[in-house]
Kinemage of the C-alpha trace (Angstrom):
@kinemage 1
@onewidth
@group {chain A} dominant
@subgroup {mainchain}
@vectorlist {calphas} color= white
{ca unk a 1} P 4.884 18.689 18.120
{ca unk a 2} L 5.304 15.894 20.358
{ca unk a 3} L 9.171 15.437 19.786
{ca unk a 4} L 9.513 18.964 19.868
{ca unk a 5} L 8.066 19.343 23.930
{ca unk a 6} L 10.132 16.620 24.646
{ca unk a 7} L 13.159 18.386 23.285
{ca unk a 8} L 14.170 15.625 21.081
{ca unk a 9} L 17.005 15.255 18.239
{ca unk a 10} L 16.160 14.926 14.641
{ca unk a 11} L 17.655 11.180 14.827
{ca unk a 12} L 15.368 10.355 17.981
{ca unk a 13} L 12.470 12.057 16.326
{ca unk a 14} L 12.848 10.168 13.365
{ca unk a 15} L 13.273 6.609 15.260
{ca unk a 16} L 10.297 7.347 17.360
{ca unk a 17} L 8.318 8.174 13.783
{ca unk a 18} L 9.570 5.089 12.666
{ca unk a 19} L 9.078 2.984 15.247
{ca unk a 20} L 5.061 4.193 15.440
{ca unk a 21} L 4.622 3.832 12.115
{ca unk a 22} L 5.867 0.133 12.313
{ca unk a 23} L 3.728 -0.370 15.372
{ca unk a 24} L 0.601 0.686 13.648
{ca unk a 25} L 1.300 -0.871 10.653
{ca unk a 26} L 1.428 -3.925 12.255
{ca unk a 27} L -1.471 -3.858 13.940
{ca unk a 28} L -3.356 -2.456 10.965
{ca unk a 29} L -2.383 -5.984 9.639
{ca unk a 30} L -3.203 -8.286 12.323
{ca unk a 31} L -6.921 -6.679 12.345
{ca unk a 32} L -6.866 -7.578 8.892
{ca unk a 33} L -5.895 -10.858 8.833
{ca unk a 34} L -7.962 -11.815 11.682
{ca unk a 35} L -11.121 -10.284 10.157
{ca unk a 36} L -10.371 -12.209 6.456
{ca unk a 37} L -9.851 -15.085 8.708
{ca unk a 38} L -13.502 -14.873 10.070
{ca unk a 39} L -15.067 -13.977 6.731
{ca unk a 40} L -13.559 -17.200 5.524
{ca unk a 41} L -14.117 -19.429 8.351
{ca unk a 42} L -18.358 -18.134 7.867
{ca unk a 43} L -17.883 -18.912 4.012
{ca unk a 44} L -16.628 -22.269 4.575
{ca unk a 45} L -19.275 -23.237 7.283
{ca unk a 46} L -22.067 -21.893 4.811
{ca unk a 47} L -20.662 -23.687 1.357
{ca unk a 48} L -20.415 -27.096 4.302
{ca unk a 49} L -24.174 -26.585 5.055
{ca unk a 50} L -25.274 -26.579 1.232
């Protein structure tokens, strides 16, 4: 609905799609990683204090 107020082409539609989906993707990841890398970092600091 976006593209379509816009009055963008199919191909720049598409690319913008794309390009979002990328964008969330990898940020998506980077949340992810950095919250593994915390649960880790606790579990190592709590096996070092036993």
């Amino acid at each position: 609905m976006f593209a379509i107020a816009l009055g963008m082409t199919k191909l720049e539609t598409l690319t913008v799609a794309i390009s979002s989906f990328i964008f969330i993707g990898a940020f998506t990841w980077v949340s992810i990683k950095g919250d593994l890398r915390k649960i880790a970092q606790e579990l190592i600091e709590e096996n070092d204090k036993d």
